[in-house]
C-alpha positions in Angstrom: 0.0 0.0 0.0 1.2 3.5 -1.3 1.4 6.4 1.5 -0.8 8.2 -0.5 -3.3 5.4 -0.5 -3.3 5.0 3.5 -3.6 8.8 3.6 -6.6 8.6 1.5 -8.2 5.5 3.4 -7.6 7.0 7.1 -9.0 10.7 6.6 -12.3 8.9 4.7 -12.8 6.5 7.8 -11.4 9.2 10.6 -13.4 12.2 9.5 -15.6 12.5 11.9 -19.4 12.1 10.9 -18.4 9.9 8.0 -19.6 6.1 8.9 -19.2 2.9 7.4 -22.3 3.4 5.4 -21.8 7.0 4.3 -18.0 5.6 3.4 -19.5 3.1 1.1 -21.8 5.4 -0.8 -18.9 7.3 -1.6 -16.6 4.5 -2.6 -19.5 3.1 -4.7 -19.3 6.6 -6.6 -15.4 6.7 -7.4 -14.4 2.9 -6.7 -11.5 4.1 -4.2 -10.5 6.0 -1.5 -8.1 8.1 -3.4 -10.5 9.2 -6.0 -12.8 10.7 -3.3 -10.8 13.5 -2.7 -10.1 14.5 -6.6 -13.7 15.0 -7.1 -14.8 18.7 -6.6 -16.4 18.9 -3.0 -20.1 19.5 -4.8 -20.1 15.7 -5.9 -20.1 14.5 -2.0 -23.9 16.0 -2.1 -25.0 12.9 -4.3 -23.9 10.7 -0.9 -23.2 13.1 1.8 -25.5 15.4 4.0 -24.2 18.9 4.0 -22.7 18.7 7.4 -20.6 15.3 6.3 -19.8 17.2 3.1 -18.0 20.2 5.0 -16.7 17.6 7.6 -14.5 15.6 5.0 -13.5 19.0 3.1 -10.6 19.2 5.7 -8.5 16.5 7.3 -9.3 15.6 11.0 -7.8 16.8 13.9 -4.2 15.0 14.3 -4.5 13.3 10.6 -0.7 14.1 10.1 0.5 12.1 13.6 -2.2 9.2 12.5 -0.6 8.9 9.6 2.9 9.2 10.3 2.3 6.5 13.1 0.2 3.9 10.4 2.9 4.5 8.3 5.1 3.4 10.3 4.2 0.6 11.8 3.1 -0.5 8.6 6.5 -1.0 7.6 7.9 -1.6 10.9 7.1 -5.4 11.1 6.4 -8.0 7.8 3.8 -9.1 10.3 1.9 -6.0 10.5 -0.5 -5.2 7.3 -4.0 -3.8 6.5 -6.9 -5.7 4.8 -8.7 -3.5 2.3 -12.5 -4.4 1.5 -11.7 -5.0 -2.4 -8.8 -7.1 -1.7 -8.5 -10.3 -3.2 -8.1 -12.2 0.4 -11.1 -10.3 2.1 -12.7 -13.0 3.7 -15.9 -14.4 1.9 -18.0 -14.9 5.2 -17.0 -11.6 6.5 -18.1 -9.8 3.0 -21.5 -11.9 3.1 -22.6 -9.7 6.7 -24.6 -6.9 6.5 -22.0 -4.5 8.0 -18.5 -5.8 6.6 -15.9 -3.2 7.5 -13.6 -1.4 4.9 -10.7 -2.1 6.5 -8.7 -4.2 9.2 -5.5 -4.0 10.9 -3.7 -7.3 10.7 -0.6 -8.1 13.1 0.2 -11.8 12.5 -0.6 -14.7 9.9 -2.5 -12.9 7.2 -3.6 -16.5 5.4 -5.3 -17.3 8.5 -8.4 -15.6 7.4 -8.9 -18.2 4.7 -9.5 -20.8 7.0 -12.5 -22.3 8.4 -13.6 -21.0 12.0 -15.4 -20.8 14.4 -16.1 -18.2 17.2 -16.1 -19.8 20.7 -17.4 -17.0 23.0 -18.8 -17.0 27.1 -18.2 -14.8 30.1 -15.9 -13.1 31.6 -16.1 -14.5 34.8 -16.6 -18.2 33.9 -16.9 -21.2 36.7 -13.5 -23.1 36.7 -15.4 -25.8 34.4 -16.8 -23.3 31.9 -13.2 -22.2 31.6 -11.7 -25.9 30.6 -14.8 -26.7 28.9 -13.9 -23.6 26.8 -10.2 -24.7 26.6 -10.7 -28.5 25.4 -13.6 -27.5 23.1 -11.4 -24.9 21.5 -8.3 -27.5 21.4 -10.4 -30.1 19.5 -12.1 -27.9 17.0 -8.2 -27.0 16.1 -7.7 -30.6 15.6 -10.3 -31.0 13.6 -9.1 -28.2 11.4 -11.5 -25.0 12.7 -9.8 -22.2 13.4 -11.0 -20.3 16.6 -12.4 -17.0 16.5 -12.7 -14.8 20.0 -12.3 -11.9 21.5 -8.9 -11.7 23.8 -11.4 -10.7 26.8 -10.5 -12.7 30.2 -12.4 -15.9 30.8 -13.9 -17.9 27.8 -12.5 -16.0 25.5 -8.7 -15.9 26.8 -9.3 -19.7 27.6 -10.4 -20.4 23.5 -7.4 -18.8 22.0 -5.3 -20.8 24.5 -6.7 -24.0 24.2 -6.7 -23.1 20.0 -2.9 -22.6 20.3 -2.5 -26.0 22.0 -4.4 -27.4 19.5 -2.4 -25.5 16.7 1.2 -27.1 18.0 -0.4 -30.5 17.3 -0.7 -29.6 13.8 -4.0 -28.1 14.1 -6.0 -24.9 13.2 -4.6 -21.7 15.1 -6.7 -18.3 16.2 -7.9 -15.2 15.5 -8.4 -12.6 18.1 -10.8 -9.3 17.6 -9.9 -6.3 19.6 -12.0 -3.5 20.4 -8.6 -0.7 20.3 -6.0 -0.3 17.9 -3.5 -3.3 17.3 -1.1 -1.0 19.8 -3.1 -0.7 22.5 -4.0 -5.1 23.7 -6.9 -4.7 26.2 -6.7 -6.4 28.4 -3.1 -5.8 30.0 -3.4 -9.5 31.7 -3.2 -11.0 27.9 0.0 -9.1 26.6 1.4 -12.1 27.1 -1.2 -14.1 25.1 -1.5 -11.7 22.7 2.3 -12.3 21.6 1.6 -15.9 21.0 -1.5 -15.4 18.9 0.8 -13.0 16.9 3.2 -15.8 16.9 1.2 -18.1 15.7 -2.4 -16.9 15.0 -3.7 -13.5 14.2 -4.9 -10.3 15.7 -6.8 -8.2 13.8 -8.8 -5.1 14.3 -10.9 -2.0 12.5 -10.2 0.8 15.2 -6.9 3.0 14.4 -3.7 2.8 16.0 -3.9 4.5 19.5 -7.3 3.9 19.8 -8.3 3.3 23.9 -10.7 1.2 25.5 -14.3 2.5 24.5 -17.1 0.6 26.3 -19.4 1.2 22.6 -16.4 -0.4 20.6 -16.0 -4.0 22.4 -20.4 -4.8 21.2 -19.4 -3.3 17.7 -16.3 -5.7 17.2 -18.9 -8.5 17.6 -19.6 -8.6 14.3 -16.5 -8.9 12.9 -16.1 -12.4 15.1 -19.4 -13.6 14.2 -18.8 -12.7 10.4 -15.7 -14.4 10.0 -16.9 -17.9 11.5 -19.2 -20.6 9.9 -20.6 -20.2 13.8 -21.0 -19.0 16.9 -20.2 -21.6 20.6 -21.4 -19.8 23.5 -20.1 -21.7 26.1 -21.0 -19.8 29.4 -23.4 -16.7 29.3 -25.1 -14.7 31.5 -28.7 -13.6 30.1 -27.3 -9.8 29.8 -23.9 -11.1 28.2 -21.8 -9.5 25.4 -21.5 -13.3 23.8 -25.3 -13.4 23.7 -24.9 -10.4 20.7 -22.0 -12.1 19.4 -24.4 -15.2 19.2 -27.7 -13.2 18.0 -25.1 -11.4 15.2 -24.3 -14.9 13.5 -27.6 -15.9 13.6 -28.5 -12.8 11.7 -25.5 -14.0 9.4 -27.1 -17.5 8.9 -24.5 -18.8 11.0 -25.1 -21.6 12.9 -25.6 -21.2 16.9 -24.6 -23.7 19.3 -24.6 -23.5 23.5 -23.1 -25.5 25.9 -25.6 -26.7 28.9 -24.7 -26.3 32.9 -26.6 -26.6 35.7 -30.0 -24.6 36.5 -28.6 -23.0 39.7 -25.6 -20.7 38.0 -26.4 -18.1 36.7 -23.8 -18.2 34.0 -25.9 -20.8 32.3 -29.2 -19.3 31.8 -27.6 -17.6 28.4 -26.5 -20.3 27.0 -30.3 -22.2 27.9 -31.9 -18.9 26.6 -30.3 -19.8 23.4 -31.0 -23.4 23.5 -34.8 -22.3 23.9 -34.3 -19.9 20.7 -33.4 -22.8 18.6 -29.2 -22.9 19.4 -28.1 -26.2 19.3 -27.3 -28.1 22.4 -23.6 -29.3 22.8 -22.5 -31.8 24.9 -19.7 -33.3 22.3 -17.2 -31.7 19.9 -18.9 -33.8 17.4 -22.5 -32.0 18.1 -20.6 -29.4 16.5 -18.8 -30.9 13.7 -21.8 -32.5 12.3 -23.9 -29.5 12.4 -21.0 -27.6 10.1 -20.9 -31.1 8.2 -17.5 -31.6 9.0 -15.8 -35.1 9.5 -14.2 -35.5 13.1 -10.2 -35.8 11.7 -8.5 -35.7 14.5 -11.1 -33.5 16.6 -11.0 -35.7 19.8 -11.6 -35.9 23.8 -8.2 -34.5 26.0 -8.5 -37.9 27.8 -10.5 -40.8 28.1 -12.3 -41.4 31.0 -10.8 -44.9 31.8 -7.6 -42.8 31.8 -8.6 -40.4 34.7 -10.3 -43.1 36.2 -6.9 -44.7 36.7 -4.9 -41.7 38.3 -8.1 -41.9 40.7 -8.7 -44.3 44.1 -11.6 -45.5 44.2 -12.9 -43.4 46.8 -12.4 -40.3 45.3 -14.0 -41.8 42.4 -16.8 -42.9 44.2 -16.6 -38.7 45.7 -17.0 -37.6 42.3 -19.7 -39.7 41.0 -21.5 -38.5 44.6 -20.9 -35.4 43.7 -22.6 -34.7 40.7 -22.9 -31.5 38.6 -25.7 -29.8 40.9 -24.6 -27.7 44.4 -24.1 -29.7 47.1 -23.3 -29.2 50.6 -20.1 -31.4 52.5 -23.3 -32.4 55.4 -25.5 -33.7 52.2 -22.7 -35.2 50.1 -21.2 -37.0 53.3 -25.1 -38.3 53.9 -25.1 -39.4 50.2 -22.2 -41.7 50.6 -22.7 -42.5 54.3 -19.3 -41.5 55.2 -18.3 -39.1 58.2 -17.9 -35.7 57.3 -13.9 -35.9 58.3 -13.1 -38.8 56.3 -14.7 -36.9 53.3 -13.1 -33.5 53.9 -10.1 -35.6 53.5 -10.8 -36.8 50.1 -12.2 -33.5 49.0 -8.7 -31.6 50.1 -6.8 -34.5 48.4 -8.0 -33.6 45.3 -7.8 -29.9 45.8 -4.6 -30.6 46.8 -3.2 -32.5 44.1 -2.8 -30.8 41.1 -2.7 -33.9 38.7 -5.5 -35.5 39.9 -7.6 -32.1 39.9 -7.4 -31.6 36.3 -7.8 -35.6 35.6 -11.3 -35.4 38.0 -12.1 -32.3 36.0 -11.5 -34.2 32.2 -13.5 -36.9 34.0 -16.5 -34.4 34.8 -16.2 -33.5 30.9 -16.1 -36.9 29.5 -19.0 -38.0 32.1 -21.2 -35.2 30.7 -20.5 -35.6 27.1 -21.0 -39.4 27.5 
């Protein structure tokens, strides 16, 4: 891309008053960005209100810095690119949405948005088994060849681009992380670290400018660019007020497909996902519930670990604890009346696991595989 081009592109989407839609009426007038400002100020009228017309007649405030900066870090990085709406490589499902934007900051693997995807979305503030149900869904899909689509926000979303990274060094798909600031500003500060390895290895892309903060009205906006660029939308954990619930209403109005993840009727972080469930989302208890809805085959898409594996890392008391237990609330008095064993002896086997790191995550791939049975 010519400076002369990005100069043309940034003052057309930074001019304030000027939206996506206004942007495309113009572009559908001159075919580029660069011819919009060689026609006489008088043509804007055909697409422009008055006000928009004298808005874009001068440059916004800052342009120059904005553009120095893009410039810049344009060329500071092979990594670091721009996606133009006409290009070539602009992503099929993402051009098929009602509201594609014109033009996306790219810092990582560019051919990424060729793949197949999938957006795996939830709360921010997931249970500890919404957060490795997020993970091992995530890892499979990559296995199975789906690249995973989210939104680099703490909880589900941080746990899907991890677990699509793991996935991704077993020779599966990788990630793609949508930010609601400028590539230069990763929100939030907790996944710097993550952020570098979906740079690594995945993608980060985003249609706010360079220096652009945290704004509450850009994170519901940025949905649609994660819903667009998937064949569908996994809400794993939800709230019924929840960000992923627009992420998940957005691919539906896409004609993508929808699918929730169950949990209990006491949490609140589930009643999204059965809202959803009630609307006509599919139920998923398996990986392959998803697969076969996108008509893929399996490949390699598979469980972390069988249960006869946990099952062997486990005594058969605590295995007996955890089949007591359930997946509903229950108190240490109730569970120690379920098994008939006294409330010390249990507290015992209860810290044992708590205790033990390897055998709390086996019990917690055994609480998986026992619900997806």
């Amino acid at each position: 891309m010519a400076r002369d081009e990005l100069a043309a592109w940034l003052r057309l989407l930074e001019t304030p008053g000027i939206g996506l839609e206004s942007a495309r009426r113009l572009l559908a007038l001159t075919g580029s960005a660069q011819a919009i400002f060689d026609l006489p100020g008088d043509a804007w009228a055909a697409a422009l209100s008055s006000a928009q017309c004298e808005s874009l007649a001068r440059p916004p405030a800052n342009f120059d810095d904005l553009l120095t900066q893009t410039w810049d870090w344009l060329n500071a990085d092979p990594a670091h690119d721009i996606l133009l709406l006409g290009d070539a490589d602009y992503p099929a499902a993402l051009l098929q949405t009602a509201d594609p934007p014109l033009l996306l900051y790219l810092h990582g693997k560019r051919e990424l948005l060729g793949d197949a995807a999938l957006a795996v979305v939830g709360s921010r503030n997931p249970t500890a088994q919404g957060r490795d149900n997020a993970a091992q869904f995530a890892h499979a899909l990559s296995r199975a060849g789906l690249s995973i689509v989210s939104g680099l926000a703490l909880g589900i979303d941080g746990a899907a681009h991890q677990g699509a990274l793991d996935g991704e060094r077993e020779g599966g798909a990788s990630t793609i992380a949508v930010l609601g600031t400028g590539l230069d500003q990763i929100y939030p500060r907790r996944h710097l670290k993550l952020s570098q390895e979906i740079i690594a290895r995945g993608l980060l892309i985003s249609e706010y400018s360079l220096g652009t903060p945290v704004l509450p009205p850009n994170f519901p906006r940025r949905n649609r660019i994660i819903a667009g660029l998937s064949l569908g939308c996994l809400v794993v954990e939800a709230a019924l007020k929840s960000g992923s619930l627009i992420t998940a209403r957005l691919a539906s109005e896409a004609g993508r497909e929808v699918f929730a993840i169950p949990g209990s009727i006491h949490s609140p972080l589930s009643q999204g996902c059965h809202a959803l469930i009630r609307q006509g989302a599919k139920l998923v208890e398996r990986v392959e519930d998803v697969l076969e809805e996108l008509k893929m085959p399996p490949g390699a898409a598979r469980a972390e670990s069988g249960s006869a594996s946990a099952q062997a890392h486990l005594s058969r008391e605590q295995t007996q604890v955890l089949n007591l237990m359930g997946f509903e609330p229950v108190s240490l008095d109730g569970l120690a009346q379920r098994g008939g064993w006294p409330v010390a002896d249990l507290s015992g086997l209860l810290l044992e696991l708590e205790l033990n790191g390897e055998i709390a995550r086996l019990a917690g791939q055994l609480f998986q595989r026992r619900k997806c049975a």
